[in-house]
C-alpha positions as CSV (number, residue, x, y, z in Angstrom):
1,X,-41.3,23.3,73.9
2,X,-39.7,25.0,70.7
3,X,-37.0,23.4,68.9
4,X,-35.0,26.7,70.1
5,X,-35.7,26.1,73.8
6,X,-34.8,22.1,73.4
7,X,-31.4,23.1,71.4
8,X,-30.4,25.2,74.6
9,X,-31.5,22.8,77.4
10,X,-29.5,20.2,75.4
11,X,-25.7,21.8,74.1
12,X,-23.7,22.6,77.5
13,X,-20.4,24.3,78.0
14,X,-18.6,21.0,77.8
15,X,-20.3,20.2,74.5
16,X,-19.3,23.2,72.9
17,X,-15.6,23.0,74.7
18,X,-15.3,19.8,73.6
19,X,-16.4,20.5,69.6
20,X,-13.8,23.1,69.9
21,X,-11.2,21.2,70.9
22,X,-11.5,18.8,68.2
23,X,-12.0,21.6,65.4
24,X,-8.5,22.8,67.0
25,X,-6.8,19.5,67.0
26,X,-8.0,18.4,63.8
27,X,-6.6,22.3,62.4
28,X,-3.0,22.0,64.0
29,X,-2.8,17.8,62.7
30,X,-3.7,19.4,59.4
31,X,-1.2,22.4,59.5
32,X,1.6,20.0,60.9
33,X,0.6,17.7,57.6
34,X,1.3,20.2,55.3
35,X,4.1,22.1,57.0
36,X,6.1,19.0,57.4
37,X,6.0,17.8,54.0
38,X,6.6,21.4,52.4
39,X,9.4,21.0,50.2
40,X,10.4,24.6,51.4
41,X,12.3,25.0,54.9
42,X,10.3,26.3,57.5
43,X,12.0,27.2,60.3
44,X,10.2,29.1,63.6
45,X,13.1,31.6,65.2
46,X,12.9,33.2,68.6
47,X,15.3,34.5,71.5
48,X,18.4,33.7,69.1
49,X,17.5,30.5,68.2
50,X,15.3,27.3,66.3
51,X,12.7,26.7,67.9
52,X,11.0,24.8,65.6
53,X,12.1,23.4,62.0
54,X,10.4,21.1,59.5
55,X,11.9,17.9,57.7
56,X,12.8,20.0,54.7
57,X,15.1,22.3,56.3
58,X,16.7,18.8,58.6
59,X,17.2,17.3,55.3
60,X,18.7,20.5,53.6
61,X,21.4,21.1,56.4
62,X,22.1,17.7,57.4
63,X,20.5,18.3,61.1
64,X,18.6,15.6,63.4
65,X,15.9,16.2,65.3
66,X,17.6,17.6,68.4
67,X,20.6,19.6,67.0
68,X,19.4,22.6,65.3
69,X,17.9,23.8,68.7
70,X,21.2,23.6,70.1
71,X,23.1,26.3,67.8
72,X,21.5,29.9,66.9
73,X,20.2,30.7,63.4
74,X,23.3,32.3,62.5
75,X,25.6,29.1,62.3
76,X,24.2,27.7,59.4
77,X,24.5,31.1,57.4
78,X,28.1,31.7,55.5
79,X,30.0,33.7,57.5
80,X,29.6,36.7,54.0
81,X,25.9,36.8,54.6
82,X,25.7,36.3,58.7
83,X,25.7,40.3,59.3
84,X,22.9,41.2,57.1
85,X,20.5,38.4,57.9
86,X,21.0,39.5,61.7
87,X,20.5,42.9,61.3
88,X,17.4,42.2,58.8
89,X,16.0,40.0,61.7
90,X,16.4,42.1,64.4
91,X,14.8,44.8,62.6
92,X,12.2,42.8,61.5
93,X,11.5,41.1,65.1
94,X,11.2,45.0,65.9
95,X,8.7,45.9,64.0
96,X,10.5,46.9,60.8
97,X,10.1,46.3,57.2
98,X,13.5,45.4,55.9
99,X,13.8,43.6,52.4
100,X,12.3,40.3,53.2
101,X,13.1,37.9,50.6
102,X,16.6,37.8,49.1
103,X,19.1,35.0,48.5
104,X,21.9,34.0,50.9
105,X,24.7,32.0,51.2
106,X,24.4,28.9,53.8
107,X,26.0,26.0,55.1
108,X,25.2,22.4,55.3
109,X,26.8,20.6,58.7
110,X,29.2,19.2,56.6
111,X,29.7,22.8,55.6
112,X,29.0,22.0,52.5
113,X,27.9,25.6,51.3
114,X,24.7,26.4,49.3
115,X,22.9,29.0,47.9
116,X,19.4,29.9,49.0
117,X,16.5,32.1,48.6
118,X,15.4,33.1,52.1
119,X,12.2,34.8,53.1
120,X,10.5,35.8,56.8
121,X,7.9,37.3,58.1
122,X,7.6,38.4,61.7
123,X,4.7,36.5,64.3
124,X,4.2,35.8,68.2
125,X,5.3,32.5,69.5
126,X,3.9,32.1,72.9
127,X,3.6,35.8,73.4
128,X,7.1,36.3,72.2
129,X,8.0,38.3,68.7
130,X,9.7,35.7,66.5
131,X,10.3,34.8,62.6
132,X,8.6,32.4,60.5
133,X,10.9,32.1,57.7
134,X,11.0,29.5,54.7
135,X,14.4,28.6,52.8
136,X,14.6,27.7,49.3
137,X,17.2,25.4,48.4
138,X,18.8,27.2,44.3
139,X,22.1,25.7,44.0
140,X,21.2,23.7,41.4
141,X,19.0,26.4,39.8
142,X,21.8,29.1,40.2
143,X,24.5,26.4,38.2
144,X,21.9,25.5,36.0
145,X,21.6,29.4,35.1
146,X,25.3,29.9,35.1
147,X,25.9,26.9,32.5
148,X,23.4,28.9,30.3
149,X,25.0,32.3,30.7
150,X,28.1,30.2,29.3
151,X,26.5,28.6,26.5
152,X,24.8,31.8,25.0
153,X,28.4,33.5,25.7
154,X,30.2,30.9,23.8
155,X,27.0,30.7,21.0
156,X,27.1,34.4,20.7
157,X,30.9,34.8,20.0
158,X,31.2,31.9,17.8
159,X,32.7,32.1,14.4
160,X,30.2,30.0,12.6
161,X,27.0,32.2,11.6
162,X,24.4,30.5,14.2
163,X,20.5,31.2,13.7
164,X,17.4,30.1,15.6
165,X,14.2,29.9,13.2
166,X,10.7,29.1,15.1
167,X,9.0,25.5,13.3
168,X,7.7,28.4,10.6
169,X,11.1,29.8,9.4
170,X,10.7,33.2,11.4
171,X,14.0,34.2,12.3
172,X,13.7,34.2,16.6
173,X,17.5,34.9,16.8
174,X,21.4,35.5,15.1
175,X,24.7,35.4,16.7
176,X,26.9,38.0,16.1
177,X,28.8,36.2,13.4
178,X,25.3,35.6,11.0
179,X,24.8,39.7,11.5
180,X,28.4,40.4,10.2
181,X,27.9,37.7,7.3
182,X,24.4,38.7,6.1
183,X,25.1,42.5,6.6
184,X,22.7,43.6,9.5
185,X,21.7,43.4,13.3
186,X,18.8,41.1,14.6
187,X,16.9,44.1,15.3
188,X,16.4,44.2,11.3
189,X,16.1,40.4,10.9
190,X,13.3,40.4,13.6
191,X,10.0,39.0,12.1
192,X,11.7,37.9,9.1
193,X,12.3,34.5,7.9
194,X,14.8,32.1,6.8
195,X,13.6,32.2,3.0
196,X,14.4,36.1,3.3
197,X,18.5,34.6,3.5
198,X,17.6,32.4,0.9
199,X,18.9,33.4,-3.1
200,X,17.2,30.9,-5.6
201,X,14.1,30.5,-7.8
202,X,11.8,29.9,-5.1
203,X,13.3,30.6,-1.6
204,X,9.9,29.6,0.3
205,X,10.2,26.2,-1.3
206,X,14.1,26.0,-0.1
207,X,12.8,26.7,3.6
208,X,9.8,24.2,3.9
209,X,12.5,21.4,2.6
210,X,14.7,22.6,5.1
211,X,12.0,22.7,7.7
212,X,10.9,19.2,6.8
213,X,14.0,17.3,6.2
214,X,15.2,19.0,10.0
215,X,12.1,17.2,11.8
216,X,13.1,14.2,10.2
217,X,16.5,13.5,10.3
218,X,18.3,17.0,9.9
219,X,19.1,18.9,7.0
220,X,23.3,19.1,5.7
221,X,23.9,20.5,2.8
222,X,25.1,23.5,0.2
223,X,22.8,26.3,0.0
224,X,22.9,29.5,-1.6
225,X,22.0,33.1,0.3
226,X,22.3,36.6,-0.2
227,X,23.8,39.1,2.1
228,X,22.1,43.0,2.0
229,X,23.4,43.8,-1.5
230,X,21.5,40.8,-2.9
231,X,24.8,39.2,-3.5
232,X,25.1,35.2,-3.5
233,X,26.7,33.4,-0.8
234,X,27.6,29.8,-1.0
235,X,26.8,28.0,3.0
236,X,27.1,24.9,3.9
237,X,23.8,24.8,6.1
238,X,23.6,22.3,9.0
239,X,20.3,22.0,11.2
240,X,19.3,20.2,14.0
241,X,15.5,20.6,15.7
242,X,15.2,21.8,19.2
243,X,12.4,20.1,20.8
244,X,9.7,20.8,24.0
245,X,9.2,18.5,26.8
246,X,7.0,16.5,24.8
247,X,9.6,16.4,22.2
248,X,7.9,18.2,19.8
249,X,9.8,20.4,17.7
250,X,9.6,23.9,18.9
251,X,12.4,25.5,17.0
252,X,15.9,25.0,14.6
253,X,19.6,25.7,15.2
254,X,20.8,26.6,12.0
255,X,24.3,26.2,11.5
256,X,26.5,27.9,8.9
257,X,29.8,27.2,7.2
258,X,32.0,28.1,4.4
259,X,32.3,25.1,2.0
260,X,35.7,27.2,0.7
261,X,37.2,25.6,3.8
262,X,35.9,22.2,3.9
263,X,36.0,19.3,1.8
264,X,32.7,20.0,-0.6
265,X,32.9,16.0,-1.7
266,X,32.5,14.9,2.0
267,X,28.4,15.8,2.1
268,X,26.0,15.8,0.2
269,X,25.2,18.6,-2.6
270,X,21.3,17.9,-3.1
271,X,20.5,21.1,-3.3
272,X,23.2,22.2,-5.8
273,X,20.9,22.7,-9.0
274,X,20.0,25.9,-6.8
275,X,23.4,27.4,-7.6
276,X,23.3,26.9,-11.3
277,X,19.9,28.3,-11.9
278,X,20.0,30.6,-9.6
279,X,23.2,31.9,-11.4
280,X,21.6,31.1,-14.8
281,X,23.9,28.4,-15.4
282,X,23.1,25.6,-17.1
């Protein structure tokens, strides 16, 4: 008897049936695994309502087990945004292609309302057209990005002349107060460096001690630049280091101030012998 022959006479139906079944089981235990500790919502949505939803989306809306299939989809989306995720799912169930990932306004059972980023995509759920569609918690992302908008508003209108210099001296960025003072737009000053605002003997010296003493413990003191004309100007220049996630210095805030207006005696002048030579003073 050939090994072929024997391998027939042995594997029956129920054999193969029953390896199968276990490949089956073994795929669905694996799919609930990883569906159920997505940290997106996954919801399943068919005839109007939850069907199915993971512990993501439970623990995003404040739902137990058993009350989410008692409401439609539609009561936990704000009241703004409840018309055009219907008609998006309805067209969508119907064989559509509407826009299928956007953000929404939703609310929590508290009614807490939060923003999210929602996206679907149509399937059959026992023979019926229905949605599959995973939610994205961004509240915190979208105030996050709001507090930035704010900062670089309130950095871009400042009075004091602001610049950002890569851990080189390359000048990455000016605020609209350090274009007016030094004469030009950051379109010019792009690719430049610091020691190109510096007015002394040597300039690239001046910007390596202000490099250095920034990673160390900051640099505050009077320094003398030159606008377009190549005429000196006095700054107090104040620097701080902006750092990675590994806290490595990745750029500098440079920070720029009239000494006419301040108190000259109340920091320190180490850098002053770069006035008098570089005015040919003695």
């Amino acid at each position: 008897m050939t090994n072929s022959s024997f391998m027939k006479e042995q594997i029956t139906n129920s054999d193969i049936q029953k390896v199968i079944r276990e490949m089956v089981i073994e795929s669905e235990q694996k799919y609930r695994l990883l569906v159920e500790n997505s940290l997106v919502g996954i919801l399943i949505y068919c005839d109007d309502h939850i069907i199915y939803a993971n512990s993501r989306f439970k623990e995003m809306f404040g739902y137990t087990d058993g009350e989410f299939k008692t409401f439609q989809i539609w009561q936990f989306i704000h009241p703004d945004c409840r018309e055009m995720v219907k008609s998006r799912a309805y067209r969508r169930i119907n064989g559509e292609e509407p826009e299928s990932e956007y953000e929404i306004k939703a609310m929590k059972k508290d009614g807490t309302v939060v923003d999210v980023m929602l996206k679907s995509v149509r399937m059959n759920y026992l023979g019926k057209p229905s949605l599959l569609v995973n939610l994205v918690d961004i509240t915190e992302l979208k105030k996050a990005q709001k507090e930035i908008n704010e900062l670089s508003t309130i950095v871009q209108t400042a009075i004091i002349p602001i610049i950002k210099i890569d851990p080189m001296g390359q000048i990455l960025y000016m605020n609209k107060s350090a274009e007016k003072i030094f004469g030009n737009g950051m379109e010019y000053f792009k690719g430049r460096f610091l020691s190109d605002l510096l007015f002394g003997i040597d300039p690239d010296e001046m910007q390596n001690h202000i490099i250095n003493q920034t990673k160390k413990v900051g640099f505050d003191a009077k320094v003398l630049c030159k606008d377009m004309d190549g005429a000196p100007l006095k700054l107090r220049l104040l620097t701080c280091p902006l750092t990675d996630d590994t806290k490595v210095m990745s750029a500098i805030a440079c920070f720029m101030i009239d000494p006419a207006v301040q108190d000259t005696e109340q920091y320190p002048t180490n850098v002053d012998y770069l006035f008098n030579e570089s005015l040919g003073k003695s």
